[in-house]
N, C-alpha and C positions, 0 to 999 in steps of 0.2 A: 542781699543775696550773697554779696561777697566777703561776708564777715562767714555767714553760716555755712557755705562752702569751705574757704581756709579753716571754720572749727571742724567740719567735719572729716578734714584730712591728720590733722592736730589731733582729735580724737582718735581715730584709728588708727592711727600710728603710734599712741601710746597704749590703746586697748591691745593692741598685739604687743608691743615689744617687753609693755609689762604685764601685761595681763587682768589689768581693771586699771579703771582711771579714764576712760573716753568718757562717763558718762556723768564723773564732774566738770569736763572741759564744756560737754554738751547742756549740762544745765547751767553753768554759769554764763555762756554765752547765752540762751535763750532768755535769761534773766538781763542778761544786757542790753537784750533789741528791748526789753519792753515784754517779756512775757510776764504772767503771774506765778506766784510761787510753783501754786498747784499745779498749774496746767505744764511747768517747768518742769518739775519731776515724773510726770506722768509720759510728757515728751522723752527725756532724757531716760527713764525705762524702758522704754522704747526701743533706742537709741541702741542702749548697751544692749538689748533681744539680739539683736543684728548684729551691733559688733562680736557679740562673743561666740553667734552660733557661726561667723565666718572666722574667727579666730579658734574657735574649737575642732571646724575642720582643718584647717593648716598646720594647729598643732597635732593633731591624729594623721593627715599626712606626711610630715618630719618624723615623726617615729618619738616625738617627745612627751606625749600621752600615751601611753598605755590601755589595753581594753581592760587589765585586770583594776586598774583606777580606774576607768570609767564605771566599770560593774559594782566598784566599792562602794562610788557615791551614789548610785542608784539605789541602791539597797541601805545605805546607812545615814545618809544626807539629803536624800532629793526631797521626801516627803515633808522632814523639817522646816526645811526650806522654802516649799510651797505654802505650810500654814504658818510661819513669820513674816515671808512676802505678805498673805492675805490679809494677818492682821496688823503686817504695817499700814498697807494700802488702805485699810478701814478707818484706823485710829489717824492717819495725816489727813484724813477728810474731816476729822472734827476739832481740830485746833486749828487755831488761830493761823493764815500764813506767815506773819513775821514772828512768830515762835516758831513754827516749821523749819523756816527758815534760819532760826538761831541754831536750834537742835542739830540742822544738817549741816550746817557750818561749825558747831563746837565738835561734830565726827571728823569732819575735815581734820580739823588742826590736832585732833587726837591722833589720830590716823598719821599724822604728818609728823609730828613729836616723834612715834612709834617706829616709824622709821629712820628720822635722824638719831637715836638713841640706839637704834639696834635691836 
């Protein structure tokens, strides 16, 4: 309990201060007590729901979102993004979990590169 507490402070506190990333802190750590791939990711989706609808308020309270952003992505972004969520959600149900799990860890280190490079 006191690993998934200190991750869960560890996550939020990078979900907010960058603005994604609790929800690799969060699946890696459920992957460490012993969770399964699947049931990791679907935890750790989760996870990020809450961080970023409490991070989406704070930032629309600071004045560092905008409503005219927000109206942007409603209209040009949201829908997208619901039918890529759904068809990730589908197709990670039928591979393999340690390919899953490769795939989401070679995003990582892509992701990681991408920003050490700039």
């Amino acid at each position: 309990m006191i690993i998934l507490s200190a991750s869960g402070i560890v996550a939020g506190f990078v979900n907010g201060f960058f603005g994604t990333g609790g929800g690799l802190i969060a699946f890696y750590t459920l992957v460490l007590i012993g969770c399964d791939t699947r049931r990791a990711l679907a935890t750790a989706n989760f996870i990020i729901l809450a961080l970023s609808l409490f991070s989406f308020a704070l930032y629309i309270k600071a004045g560092t979102l905008s409503a005219d952003s927000v109206r942007a992505f409603f209209k040009a972004d949201l829908l997208p993004a619901l039918i890529g969520g759904g068809v990730g959600a589908y197709l990670s149900g039928k591979i393999s979990p340690r390919l899953l799990k490769k795939i989401f860890s070679a995003l990582v280190i892509l992701c990681g590169i991408k920003g050490v490079m700039g």
